[in-house]
N, C-alpha and C positions, 0 to 999 in steps of 0.2 A: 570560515566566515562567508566565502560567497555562496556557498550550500544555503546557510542560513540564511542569507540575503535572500537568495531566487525563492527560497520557501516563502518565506515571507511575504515577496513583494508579488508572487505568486498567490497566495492565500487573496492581497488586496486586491491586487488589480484583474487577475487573469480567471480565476474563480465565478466572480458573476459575470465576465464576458463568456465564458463555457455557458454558463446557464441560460443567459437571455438570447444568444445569438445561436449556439449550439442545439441548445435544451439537454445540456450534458448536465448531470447533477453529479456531484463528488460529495457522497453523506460524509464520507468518515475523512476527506481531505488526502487522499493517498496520491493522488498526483502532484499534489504542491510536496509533501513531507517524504516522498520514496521514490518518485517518479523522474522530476524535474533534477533535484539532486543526485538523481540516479545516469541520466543522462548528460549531468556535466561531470560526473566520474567515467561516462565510457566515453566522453570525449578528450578529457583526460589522460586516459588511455592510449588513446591515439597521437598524443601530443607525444606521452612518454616513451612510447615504443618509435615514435620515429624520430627521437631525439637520443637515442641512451646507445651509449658507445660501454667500448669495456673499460675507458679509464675514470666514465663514472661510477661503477659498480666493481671497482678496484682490481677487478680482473676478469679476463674474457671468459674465466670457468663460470664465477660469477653469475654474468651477463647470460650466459648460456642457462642458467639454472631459471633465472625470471625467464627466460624468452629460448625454449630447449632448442626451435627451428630456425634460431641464428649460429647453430652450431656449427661449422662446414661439414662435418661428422654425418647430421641429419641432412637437413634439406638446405642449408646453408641462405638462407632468407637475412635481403640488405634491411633494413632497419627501415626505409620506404615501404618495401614488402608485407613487413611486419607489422605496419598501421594502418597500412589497407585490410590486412585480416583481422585487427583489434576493429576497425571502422565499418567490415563486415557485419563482425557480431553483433556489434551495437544496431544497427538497423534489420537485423534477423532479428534480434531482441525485442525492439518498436515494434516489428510486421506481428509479430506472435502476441504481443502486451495488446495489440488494438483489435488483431481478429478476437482473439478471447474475450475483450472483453465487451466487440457486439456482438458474440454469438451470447453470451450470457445476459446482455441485456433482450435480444430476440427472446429465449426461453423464457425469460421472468413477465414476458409479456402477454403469452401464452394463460388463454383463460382457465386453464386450470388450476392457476395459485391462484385465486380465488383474491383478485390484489385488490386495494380498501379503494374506497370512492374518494373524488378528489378532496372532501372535506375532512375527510380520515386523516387524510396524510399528515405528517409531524404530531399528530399526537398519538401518544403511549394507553392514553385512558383505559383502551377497552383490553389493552394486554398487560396490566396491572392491577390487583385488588388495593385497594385505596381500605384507608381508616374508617370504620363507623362515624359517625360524625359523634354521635352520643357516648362515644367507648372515649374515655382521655387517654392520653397517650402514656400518663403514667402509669392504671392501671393494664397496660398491656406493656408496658415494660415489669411490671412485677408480675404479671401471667406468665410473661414468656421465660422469669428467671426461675420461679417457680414450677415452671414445666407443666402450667395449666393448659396452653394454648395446644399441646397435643393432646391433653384430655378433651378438650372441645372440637378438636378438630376430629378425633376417633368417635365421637357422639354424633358429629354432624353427617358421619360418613356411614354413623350405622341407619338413622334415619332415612 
């Protein structure tokens, strides 16, 4: 539920503040839906590995098996230890999610994707073939069950 929540209140609030203040644009919403809830699982994380003893995980073999380098066997790591290196991750994680993703928007900027003019942008038109306007839509539903539309379309290609 609170995953969902922060998606959410994410999606409302925090979305157009990236956009107008940022100029950060999220098409497909991957930072509200995998990112943010992604980041309260590794903080999470953090909470659980410095809270979890062996009489929660009913036994120390247990405990040992979620978290191997609380074993004294291994490295024998206090349970403070152990969410400093869970709280590690999670910000090795962050450094790696934001360099990637401005070296990728660098490259996309790069004049040789050939990217659309600002009036292009959000619309599909010119990378979708669209209906005739004169063809009804039922005759090319009885084209295409009839398997005329690759007769036409092998005609068009011999032309």
């Amino acid at each position: 539920m609170v995953a969902a929540t922060i998606s959410v209140l994410g999606f409302k609030y925090l979305t157009p503040r990236m956009a107008s203040m940022a100029r950060i644009h999220d098409t497909c919403g991957v930072h509200n839906l995998h990112g943010m809830p992604g980041v309260l699982a590794g903080v999470g994380s953090v909470v659980a590995a410095a809270v979890a003893t062996s009489d929660m995980y009913g036994t120390a073999d247990n405990l040992y098996l979620v978290y191997p380098e609380r074993d004294p066997d291994n490295s024998g790591r206090t349970a403070g230890k152990q969410a400093l290196f869970q709280l590690a991750a999670l910000v090795i994680t962050l450094c790696i999610a934001v360099v990637g993703g401005a070296l990728t928007g660098l490259v996309l900027r790069l004049p040789i994707w050939d990217a659309p003019k600002r009036e292009q942008l959000y619309d599909d038109l010119d990378y979708w073939e669209g209906l005739e306007e004169e063809q009804p839509l039922g005759s090319i539903l009885s084209d295409t069950l009839n398997g005329e539309h690759k007769k036409k379309e092998s005609e068009e290609t011999r032309m």
